[in-house]
N, C-alpha and C positions, 0 to 999 in steps of 0.2 A: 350533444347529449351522450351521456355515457353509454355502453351498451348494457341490453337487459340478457341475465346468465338463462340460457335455456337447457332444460332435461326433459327428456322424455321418457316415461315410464312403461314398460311393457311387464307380459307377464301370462299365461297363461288362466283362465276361468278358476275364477278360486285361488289362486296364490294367495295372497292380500295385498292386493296391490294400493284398497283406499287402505289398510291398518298402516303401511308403510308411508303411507303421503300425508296421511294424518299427524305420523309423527315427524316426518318432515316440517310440516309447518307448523308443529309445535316448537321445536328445535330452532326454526328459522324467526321465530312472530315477531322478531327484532326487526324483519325485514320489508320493504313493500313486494306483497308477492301477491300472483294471481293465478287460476290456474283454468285450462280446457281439460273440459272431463268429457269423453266418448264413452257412452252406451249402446251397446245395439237394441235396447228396448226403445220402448215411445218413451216414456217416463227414465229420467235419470235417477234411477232408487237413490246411488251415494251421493247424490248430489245436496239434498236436503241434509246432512250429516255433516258434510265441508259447509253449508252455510250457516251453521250452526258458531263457526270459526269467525264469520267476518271480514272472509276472504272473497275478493274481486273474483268467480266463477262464470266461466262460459259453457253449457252442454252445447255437445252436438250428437243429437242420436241418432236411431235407426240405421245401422247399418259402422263403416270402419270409415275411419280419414285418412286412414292411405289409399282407402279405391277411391274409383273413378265419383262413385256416384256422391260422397262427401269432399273429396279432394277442392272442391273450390271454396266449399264453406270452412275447412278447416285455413286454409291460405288464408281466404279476408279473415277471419276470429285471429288470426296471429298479428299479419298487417295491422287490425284495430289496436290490436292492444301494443303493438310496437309503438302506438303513439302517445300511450301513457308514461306516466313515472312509476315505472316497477323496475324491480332489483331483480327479481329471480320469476320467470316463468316454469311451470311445472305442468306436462301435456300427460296426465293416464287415460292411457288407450286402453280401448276394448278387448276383453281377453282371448280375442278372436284374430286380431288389428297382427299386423305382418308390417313391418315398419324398414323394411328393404329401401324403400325409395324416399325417406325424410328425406335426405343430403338434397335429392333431386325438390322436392317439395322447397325447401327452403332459402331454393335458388329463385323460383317463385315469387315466395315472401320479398323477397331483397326487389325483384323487379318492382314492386308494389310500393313498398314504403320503405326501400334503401336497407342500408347496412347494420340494422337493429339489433339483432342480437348477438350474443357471444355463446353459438349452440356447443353447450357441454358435452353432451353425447346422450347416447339410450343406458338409462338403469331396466334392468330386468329381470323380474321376480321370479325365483322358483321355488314350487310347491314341493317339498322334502319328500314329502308323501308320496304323490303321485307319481314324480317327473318322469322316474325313469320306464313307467309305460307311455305315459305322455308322448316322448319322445321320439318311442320308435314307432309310434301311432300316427302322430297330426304331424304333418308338414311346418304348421302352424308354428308349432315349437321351438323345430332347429330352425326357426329365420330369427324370432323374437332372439335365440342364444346366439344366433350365427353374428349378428349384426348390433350385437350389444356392447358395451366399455365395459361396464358394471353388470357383475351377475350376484344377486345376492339368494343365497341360499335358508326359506324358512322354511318356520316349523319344523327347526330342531328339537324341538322339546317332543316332538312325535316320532322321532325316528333314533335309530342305534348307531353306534357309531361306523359297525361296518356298512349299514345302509348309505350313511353320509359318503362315505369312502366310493360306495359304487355309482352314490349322485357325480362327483367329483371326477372321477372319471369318465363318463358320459357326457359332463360338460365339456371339458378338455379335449374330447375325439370331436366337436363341433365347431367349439372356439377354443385354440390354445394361448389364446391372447390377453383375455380380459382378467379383470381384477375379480377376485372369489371372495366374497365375503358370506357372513351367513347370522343369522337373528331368529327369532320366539316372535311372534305375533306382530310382524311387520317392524322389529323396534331395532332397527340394525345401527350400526357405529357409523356418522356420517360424517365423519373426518373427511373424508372422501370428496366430499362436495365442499370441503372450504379451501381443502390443500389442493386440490388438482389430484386429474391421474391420464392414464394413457390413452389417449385417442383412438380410434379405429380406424388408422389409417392402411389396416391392414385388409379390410376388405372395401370392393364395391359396389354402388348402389344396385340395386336387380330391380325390375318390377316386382310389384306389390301381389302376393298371391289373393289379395283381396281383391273381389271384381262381383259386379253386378250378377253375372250368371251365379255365383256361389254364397251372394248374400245367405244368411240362414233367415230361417223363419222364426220371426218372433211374435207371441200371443202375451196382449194382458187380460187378467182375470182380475175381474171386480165384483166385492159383495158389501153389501151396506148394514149384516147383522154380525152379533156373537154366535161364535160359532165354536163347538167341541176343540180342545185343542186334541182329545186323543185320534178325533175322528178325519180332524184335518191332519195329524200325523199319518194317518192310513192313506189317506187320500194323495199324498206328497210322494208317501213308498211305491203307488201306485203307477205313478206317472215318470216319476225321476230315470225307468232309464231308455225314455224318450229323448230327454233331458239333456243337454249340456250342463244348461246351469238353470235355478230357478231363487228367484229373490225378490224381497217384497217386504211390506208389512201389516199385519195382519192382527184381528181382534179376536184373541183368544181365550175361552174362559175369563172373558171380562177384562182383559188383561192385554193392553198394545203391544205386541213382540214385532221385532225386525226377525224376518227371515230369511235363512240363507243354506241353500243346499247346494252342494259340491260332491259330485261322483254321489257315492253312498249316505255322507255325510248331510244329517238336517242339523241347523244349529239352530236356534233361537236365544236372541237374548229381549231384552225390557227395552221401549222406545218411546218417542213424546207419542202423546195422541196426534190420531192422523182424520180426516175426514171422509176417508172411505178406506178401508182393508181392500190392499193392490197386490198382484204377483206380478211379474214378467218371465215366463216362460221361454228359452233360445233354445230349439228346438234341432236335434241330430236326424228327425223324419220328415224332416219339411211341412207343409200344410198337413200331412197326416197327426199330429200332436192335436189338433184340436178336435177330434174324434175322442184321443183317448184321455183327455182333460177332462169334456162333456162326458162321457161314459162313468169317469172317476169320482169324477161329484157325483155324479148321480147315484153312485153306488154306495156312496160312503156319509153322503151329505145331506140335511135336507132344509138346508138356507139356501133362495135363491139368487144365482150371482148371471155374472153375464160376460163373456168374452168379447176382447176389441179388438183389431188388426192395429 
């Protein structure tokens, strides 16, 4: 049996890491391909989005698959599907996920179900925008760039070109190795992934900064009415910079939006009907976020909802 091509995708909270896999598998739908999608919430928001596609998907939530506390369920989700007929496996990690120790992981896989794949390397998305606080802020960061092949650089259509110039540099001082590329809304040139490219045989595996003691905390919030979209905007400003990330879909003004908040940034666009209005909260204050969720609502809202661990 031939081997199946593997990439894993990383990227920081917010890049777009599902805009880019999306258009990946629009690019590829010639192909048999399947993909493991990690969420740190209970619920995989982007998950219902790629199945929309028709693609062979596996979530694995709560929490990262390079710690300890997912690391075996990510190994058998690989091993199973090493025993399908797929062409191209495609792994996006959690914007949290530290992917130092795949090589070790997939030494793993092989004891399990043998010599399966033909692992490509780590693609790694970064946020134009933010990165270069990002970087000198979260550990998180420099491992995702440290330990990457492929760095591609979005949301260029949000930044200048001397901003680009000082993302580029700042990569460079972390990985002076890997391939630069850069894209608008996840939609980058993937020549890349049919021609080949450099391996990272330049660094090696580390342990994983993901680990049970530093899991984050994550809360969902559920409501089953319509609700003000101005007054859930208040309510979103309120909370956000508890916040890592906050994402979800929600009934507004009568009206299904997908939402998605990054640093400062709330986006909402139009989405199928859902059967309850979900968020998932990843929380920078540990169990202290659900004080100031409950507090939030209360102050801004007056549809009753309900928080879930």
């Amino acid at each position: 049996m031939e081997k199946k091509k593997l990439f894993v995708l990383t990227g920081f909270l917010g890049a777009g890491k599902t805009s880019l896999l999306l258009h990946i598998l629009e690019e590829f739908s010639d192909k048999k391909l399947a993909v493991i999608q990690n969420e740190f919430g209970k619920i995989g928001i982007d998950g219902s989005i790629l199945q929309k596609k028709g693609i062979q998907i596996k979530e694995i939530n709560r929490g990262s698959i390079f710690c300890s506390c997912l690391q075996l369920s990510f190994v058998e989700a690989l091993a199973e599907m090493g025993k399908g007929e797929l062409e191209y496996l495609f792994v996006e990690s959690s914007g949290l996920a530290d992917p130092s120790n795949i090589r070790d992981i997939l030494k793993s896989v092989e004891v399990l179900a043998g010599d399966v794949y033909d692992f490509q390397g780590v693609i790694c998305l970064i946020d134009g925008v933010h990165f270069p606080k990002q970087v000198k802020d979260t550990e998180t960061v420099d491992r995702q760039l440290k330990h990457c092949d492929v760095a591609i650089v979005n949301k260029m259509d949000l930044i200048s070109e001397e901003q680009y110039k000082k993302v580029l540099s700042l990569i460079r001082e972390v990985n002076p190795h890997c391939l630069i590329l850069q894209c608008e809304n996840g939609r980058a040139d993937l020549s890349f992934i049919r021609e080949g490219f450099e391996k990272g045989s330049w660094i090696d595996s580390e342990e994983s900064l993901n680990t049970v003691d530093n899991k984050p905390k994550t809360i969902s919030l559920v409501c089953a009415e319509n609700v003000s979209k101005e007054r859930f905007h208040q309510f979103l400003q309120a909370v956000l910079p508890d916040c890592y990330r906050i994402k979800g879909f929600f009934l507004l003004d009568n009206c299904w939006m997908q939402v998605d908040v990054v640093e400062e940034l709330i986006d909402y666009k139009p989405c199928p009907e859902k059967e309850i209005s979900e968020l998932v909260f990843l929380s920078k204050v540990g169990p202290k976020v659900i004080r100031s969720i409950d507090e939030a609502w209360k102050k801004t809202m007056d549809s009753p909802m309900k928080l879930k661990n």
